[in-house]
C-alpha positions in Angstrom: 78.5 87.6 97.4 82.2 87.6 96.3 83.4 85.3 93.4 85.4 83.7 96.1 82.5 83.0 98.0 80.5 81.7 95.1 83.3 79.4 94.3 83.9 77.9 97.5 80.3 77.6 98.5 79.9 76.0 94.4 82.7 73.8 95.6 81.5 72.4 98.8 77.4 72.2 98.0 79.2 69.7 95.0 80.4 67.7 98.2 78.2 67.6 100.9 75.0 65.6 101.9 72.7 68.6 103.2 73.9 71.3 100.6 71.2 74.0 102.2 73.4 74.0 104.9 76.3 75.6 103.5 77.3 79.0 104.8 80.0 81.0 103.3 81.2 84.4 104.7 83.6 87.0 104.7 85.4 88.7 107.6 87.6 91.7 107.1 90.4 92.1 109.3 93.5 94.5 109.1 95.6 92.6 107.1 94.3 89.8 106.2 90.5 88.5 104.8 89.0 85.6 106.0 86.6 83.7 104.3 84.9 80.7 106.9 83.3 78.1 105.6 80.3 76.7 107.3 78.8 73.0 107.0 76.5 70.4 108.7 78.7 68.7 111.0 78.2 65.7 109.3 79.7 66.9 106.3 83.0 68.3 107.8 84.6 65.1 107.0 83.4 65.2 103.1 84.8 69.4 102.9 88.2 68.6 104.5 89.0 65.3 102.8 91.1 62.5 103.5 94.3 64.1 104.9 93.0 67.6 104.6 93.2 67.1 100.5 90.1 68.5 99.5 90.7 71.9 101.8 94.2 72.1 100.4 93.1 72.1 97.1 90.0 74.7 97.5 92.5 77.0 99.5 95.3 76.8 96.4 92.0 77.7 94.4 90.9 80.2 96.2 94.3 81.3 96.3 95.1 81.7 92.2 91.3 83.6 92.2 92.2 86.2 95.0 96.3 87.1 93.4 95.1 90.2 92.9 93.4 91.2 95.8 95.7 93.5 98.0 95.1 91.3 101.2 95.9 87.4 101.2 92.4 85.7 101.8 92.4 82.7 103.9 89.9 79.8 104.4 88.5 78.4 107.3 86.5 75.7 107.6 83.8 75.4 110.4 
């Protein structure tokens, strides 16, 4: 497991009511990596936040982590 998964999946078990149901993984593409987020679907609400806050800050997180990466990395949340 990448850092960046580490982190996020860190970040949402902190957040989330069933944390055993966290799933963090990575999918390559050409030009871009994505890394999707996975949670009960009771907890959706808890990982995005009010307003999409709490996604927007663990994307500018994951964002400062990955700089040096030579793709941009991108978060999606499931």
């Amino acid at each position: 497991m990448s850092q960046a998964e580490e982190l996020i999946s860190y970040i949402a078990q902190s957040l989330v009511e069933q944390p055993e149901q966290v799933r963090v993984y990575t999918k390559d593409l050409r030009r871009t990596t994505i890394l999707k987020l996975q949670v009960a679907q009771e907890d959706t609400g808890r990982v995005v936040g009010k307003h999409g806050r709490i996604a927007t800050a663990m994307r500018s997180v994951l964002e400062v982590i990955t700089r040096d990466e030579e793709k941009p990395v991108v978060l999606e949340i499931d």
